[in-house]
Backbone bond lengths (Angstrom), bond angles and torsions (degrees), N, CA, C in turn:
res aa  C-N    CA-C-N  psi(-1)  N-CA   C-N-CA  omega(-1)  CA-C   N-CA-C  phi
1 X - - - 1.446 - - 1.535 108.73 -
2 X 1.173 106.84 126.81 1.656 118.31 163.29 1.551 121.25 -90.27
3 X 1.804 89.92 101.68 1.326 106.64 171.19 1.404 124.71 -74.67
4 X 1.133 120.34 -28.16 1.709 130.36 -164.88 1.876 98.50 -79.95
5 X 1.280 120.06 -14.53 1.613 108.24 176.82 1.310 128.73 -64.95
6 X 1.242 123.46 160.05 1.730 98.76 -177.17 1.284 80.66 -124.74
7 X 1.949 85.60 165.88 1.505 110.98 -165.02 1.050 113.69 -8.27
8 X 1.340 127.04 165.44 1.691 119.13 146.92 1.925 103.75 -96.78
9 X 1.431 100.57 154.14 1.390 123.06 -174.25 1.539 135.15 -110.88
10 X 0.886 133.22 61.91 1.352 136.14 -154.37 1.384 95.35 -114.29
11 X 1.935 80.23 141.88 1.608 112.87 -175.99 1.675 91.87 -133.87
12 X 1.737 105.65 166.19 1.083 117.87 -164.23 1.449 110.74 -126.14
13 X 1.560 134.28 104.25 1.404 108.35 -164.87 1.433 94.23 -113.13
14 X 1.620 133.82 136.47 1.068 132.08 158.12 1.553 116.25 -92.63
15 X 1.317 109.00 131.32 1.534 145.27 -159.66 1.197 117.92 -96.24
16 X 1.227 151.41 107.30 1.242 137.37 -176.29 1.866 113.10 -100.62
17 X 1.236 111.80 159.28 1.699 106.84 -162.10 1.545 85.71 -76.39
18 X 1.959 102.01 167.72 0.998 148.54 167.60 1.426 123.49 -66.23
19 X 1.082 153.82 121.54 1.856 139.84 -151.57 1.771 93.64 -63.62
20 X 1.421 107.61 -49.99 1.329 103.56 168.51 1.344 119.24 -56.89
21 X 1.105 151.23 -3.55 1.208 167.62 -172.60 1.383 97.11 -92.89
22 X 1.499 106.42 -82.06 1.446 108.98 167.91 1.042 136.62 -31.67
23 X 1.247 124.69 -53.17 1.623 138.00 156.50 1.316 108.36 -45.40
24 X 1.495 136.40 -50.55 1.880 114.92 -159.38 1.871 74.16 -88.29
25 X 1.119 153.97 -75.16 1.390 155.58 -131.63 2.109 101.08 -64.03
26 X 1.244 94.02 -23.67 1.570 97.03 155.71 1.372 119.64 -90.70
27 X 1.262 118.73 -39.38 1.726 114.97 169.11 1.221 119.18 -39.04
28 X 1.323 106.81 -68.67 1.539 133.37 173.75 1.718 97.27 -25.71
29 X 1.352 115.05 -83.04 1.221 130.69 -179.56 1.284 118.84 -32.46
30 X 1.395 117.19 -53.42 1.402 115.69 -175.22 1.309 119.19 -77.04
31 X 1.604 120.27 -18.23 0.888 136.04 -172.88 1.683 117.00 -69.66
32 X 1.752 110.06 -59.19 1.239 120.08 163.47 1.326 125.60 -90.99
33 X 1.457 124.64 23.56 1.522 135.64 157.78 1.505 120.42 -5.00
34 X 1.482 88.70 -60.07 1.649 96.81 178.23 1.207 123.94 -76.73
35 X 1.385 108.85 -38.98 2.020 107.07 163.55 1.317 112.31 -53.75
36 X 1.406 133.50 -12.17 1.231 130.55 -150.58 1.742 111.54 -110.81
37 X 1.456 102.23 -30.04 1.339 137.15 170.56 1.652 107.54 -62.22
38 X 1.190 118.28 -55.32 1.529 137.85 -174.28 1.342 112.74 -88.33
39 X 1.207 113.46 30.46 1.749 106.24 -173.21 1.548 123.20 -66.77
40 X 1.174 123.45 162.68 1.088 134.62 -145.65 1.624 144.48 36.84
41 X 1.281 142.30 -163.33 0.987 153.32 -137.28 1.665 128.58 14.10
42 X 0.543 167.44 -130.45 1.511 174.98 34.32 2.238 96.17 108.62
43 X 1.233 112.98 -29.74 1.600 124.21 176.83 1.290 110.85 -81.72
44 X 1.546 113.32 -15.20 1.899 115.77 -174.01 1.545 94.91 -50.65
45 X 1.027 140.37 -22.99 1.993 114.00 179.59 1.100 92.27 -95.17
46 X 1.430 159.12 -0.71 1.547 134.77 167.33 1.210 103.49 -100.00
47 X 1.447 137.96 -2.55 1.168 135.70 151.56 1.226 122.29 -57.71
48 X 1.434 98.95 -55.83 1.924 98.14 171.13 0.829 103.05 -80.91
49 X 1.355 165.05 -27.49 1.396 131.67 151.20 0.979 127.54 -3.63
50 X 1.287 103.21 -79.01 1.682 129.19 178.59 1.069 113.45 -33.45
51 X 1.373 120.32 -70.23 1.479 151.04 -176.73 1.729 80.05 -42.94
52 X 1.035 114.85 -69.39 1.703 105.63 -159.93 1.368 109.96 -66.65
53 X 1.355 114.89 -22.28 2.030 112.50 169.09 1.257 115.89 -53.19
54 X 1.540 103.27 -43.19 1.833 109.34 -173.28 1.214 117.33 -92.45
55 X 1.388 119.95 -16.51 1.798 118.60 149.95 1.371 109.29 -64.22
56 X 1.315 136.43 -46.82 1.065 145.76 172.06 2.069 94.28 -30.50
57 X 1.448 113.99 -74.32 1.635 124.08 177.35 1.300 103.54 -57.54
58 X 1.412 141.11 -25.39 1.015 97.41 -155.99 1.775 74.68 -119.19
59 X 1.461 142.61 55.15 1.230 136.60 108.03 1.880 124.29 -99.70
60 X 1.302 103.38 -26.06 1.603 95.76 159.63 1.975 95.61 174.97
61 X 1.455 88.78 147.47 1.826 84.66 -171.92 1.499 90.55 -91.85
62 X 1.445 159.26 20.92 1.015 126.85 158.09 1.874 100.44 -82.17
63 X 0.796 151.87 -24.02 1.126 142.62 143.96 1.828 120.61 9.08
64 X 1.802 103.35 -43.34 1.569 103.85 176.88 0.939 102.15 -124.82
65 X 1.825 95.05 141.76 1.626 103.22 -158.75 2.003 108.79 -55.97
66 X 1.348 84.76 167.44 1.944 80.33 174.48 1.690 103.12 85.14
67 X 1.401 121.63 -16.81 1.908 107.37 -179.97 1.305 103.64 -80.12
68 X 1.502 113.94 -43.03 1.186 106.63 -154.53 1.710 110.68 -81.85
69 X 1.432 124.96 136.68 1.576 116.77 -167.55 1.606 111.45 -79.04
70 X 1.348 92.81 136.05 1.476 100.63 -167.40 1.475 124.64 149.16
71 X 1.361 129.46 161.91 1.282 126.74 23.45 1.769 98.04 -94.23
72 X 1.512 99.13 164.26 1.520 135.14 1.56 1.538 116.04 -70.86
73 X 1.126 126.32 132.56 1.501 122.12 174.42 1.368 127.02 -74.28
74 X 1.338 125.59 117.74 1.520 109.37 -175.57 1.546 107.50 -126.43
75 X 1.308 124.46 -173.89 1.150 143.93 -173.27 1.366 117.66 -95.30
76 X 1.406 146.22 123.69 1.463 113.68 -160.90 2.383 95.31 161.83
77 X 1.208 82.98 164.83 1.864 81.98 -163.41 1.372 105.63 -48.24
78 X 1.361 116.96 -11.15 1.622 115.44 -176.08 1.599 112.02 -60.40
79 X 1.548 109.32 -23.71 1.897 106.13 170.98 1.049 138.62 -67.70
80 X 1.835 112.43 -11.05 0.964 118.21 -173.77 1.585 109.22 -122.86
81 X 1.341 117.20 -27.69 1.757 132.76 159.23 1.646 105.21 -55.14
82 X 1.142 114.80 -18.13 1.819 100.79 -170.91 1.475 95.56 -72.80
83 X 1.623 125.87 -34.31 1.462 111.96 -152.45 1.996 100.84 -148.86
84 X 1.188 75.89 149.68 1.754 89.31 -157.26 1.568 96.73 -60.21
85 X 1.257 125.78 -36.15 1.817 129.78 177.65 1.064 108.16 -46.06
86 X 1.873 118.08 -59.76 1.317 107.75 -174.75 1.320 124.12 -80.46
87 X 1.381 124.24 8.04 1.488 124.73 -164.58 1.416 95.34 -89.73
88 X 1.816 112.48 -35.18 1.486 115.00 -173.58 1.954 102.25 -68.02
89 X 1.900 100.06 -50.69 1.707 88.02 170.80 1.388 142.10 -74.72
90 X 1.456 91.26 30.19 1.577 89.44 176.36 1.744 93.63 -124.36
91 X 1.296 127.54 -12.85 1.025 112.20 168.74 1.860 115.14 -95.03
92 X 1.452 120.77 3.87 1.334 141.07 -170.83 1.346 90.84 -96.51
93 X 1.157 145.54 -41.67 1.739 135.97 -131.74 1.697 82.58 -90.65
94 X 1.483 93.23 -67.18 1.766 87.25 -155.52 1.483 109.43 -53.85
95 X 1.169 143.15 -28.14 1.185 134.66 174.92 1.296 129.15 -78.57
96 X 2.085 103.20 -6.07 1.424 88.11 143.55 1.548 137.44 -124.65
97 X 1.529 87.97 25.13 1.750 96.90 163.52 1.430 116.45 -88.69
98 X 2.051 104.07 2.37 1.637 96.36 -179.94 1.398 117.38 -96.07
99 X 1.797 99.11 -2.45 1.466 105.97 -173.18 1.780 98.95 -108.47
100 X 1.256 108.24 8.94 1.649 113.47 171.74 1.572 101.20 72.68
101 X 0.850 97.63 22.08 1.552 97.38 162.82 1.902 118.98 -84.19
102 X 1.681 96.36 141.25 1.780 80.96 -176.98 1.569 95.92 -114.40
103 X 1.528 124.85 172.64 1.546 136.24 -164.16 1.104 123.84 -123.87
104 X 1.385 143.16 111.59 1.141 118.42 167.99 1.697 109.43 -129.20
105 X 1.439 90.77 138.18 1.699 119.07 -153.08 1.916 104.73 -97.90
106 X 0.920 98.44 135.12 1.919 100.38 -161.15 1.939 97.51 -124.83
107 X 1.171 101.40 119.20 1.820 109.95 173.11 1.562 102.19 -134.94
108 X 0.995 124.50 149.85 1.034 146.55 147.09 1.470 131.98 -74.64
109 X 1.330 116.24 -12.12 1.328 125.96 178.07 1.799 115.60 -107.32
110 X 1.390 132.12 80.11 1.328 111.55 -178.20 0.938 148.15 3.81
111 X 1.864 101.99 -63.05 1.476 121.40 -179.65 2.054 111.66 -74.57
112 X 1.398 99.68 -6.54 1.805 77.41 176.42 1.715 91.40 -94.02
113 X 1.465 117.70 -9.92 1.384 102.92 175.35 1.435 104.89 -71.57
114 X 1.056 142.30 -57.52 1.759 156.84 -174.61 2.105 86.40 -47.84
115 X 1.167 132.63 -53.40 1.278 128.18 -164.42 1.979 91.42 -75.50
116 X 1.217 126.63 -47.75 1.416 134.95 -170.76 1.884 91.87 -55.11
117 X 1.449 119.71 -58.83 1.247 133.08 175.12 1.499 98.28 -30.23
118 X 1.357 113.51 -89.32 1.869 112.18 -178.99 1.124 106.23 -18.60
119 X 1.814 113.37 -71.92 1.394 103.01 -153.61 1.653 118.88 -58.46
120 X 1.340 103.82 -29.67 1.867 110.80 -176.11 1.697 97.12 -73.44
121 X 0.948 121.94 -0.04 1.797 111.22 -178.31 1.401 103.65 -117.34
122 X 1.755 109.92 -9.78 1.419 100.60 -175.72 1.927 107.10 -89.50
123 X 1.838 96.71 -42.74 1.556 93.43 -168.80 1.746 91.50 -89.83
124 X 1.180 126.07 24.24 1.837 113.20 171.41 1.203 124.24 83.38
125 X 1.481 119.36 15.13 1.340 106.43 165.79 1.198 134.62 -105.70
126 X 1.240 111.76 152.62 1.601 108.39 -161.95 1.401 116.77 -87.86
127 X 1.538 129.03 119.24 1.748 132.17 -164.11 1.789 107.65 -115.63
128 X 0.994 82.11 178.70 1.749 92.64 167.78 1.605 111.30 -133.33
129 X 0.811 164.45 141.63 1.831 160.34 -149.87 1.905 97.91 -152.86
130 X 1.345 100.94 116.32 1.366 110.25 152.38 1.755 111.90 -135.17
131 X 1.313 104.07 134.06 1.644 103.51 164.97 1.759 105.48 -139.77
132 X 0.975 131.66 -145.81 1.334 133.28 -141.81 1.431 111.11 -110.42
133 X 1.727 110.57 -15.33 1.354 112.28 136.83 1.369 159.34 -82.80
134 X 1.604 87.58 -3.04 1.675 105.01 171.40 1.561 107.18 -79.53
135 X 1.590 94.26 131.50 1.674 94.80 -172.33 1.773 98.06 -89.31
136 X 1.652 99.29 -169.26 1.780 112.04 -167.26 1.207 103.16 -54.85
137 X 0.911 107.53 -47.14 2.031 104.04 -150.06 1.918 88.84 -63.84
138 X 1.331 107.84 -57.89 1.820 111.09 -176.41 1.612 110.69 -32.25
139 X 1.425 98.01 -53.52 1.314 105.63 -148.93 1.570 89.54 -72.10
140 X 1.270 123.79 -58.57 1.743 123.93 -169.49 1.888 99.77 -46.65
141 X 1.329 120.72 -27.45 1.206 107.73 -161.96 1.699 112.11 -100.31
142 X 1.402 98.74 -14.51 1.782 108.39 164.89 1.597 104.37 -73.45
143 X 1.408 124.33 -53.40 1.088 129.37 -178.06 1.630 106.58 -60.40
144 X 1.088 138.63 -18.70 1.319 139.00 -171.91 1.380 89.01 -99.32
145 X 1.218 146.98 -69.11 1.488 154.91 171.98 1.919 106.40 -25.10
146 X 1.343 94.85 -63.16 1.813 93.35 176.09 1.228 111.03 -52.05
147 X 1.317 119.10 -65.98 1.622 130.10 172.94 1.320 141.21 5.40
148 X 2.264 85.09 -75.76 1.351 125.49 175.85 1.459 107.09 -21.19
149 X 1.496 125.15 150.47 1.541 126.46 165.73 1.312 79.10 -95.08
150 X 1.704 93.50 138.18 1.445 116.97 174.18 1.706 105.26 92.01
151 X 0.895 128.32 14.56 1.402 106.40 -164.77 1.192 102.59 -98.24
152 X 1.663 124.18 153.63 1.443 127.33 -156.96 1.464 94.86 -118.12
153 X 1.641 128.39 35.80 1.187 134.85 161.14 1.743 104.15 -74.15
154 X 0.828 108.97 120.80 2.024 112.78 164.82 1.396 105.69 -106.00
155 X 1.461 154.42 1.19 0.711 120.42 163.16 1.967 103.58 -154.45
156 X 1.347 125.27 173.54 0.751 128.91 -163.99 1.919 114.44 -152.05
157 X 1.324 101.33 98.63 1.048 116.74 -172.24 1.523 116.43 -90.40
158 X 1.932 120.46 123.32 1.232 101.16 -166.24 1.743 92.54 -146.25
């Protein structure tokens, strides 16, 4: 147990979607209307489906194939303009790598970690990435890497 941490601090920011956001989270909708109309019994897994399409939008619509523009695919302000989350963390980060603060960013979905990845390699910051395929030895040595005093990791993707 780590005694020497202080409190933990949590704030709550509510986010509003992206027009592109708006657009697939209406697709979605219009699309399964009728599953949506008929809810429950024997339909409870095309409900969550659903439910999981529009979590899917409302952490980032390149997530389904066809949002993201391209090919060729590149790296570029379009990762963080698609969705209202990242527009707030891209204006959140630098102000707290100016107060030396370091981050670590928590998804449940791989692929917004792999999309989080771009953006930290596109605007230059330096991360560490573990998810559920990084085996022991990786993970003890990212976690030892973030850690480090001195280490020029800013963020920490898990």
């Amino acid at each position: 147990v780590a005694c020497a941490l202080p409190p933990k601090k949590e704030t709550k920011l509510f986010v509003g979607l992206s027009n592109m956001q708006q657009e697939w989270y209406t697709r979605i909708l219009r699309k399964d209307a009728f599953e949506l109309n008929s809810l429950g019994g024997p339909d409870k897994v095309r409900l969550l489906n659903i439910l999981m399409q529009l979590r899917k939008v409302c952490n980032h619509p390149y997530l389904f194939d066809g949002a993201e523009p391209g090919p060729p695919y590149s790296d570029g302000p379009h990762l963080w303009e698609a969705t209202g989350k990242m527009m707030l963390l891209h204006k959140l980060l630098p102000k707290l790598k100016e107060k030396g603060s370091r981050v670590l960013i928590f998804s449940q979905m791989t692929r917004v970690l792999d999309i989080l990845e771009d953006y930290m390699r596109y605007v230059g910051y330096q991360y560490c990435r573990i998810d559920g395929n990084t085996n022991g030895d990786v993970r003890d040595e990212s976690m030892e890497e973030f850690n480090k005093p001195g280490s020029s990791k800013f963020c920490f993707l898990l």
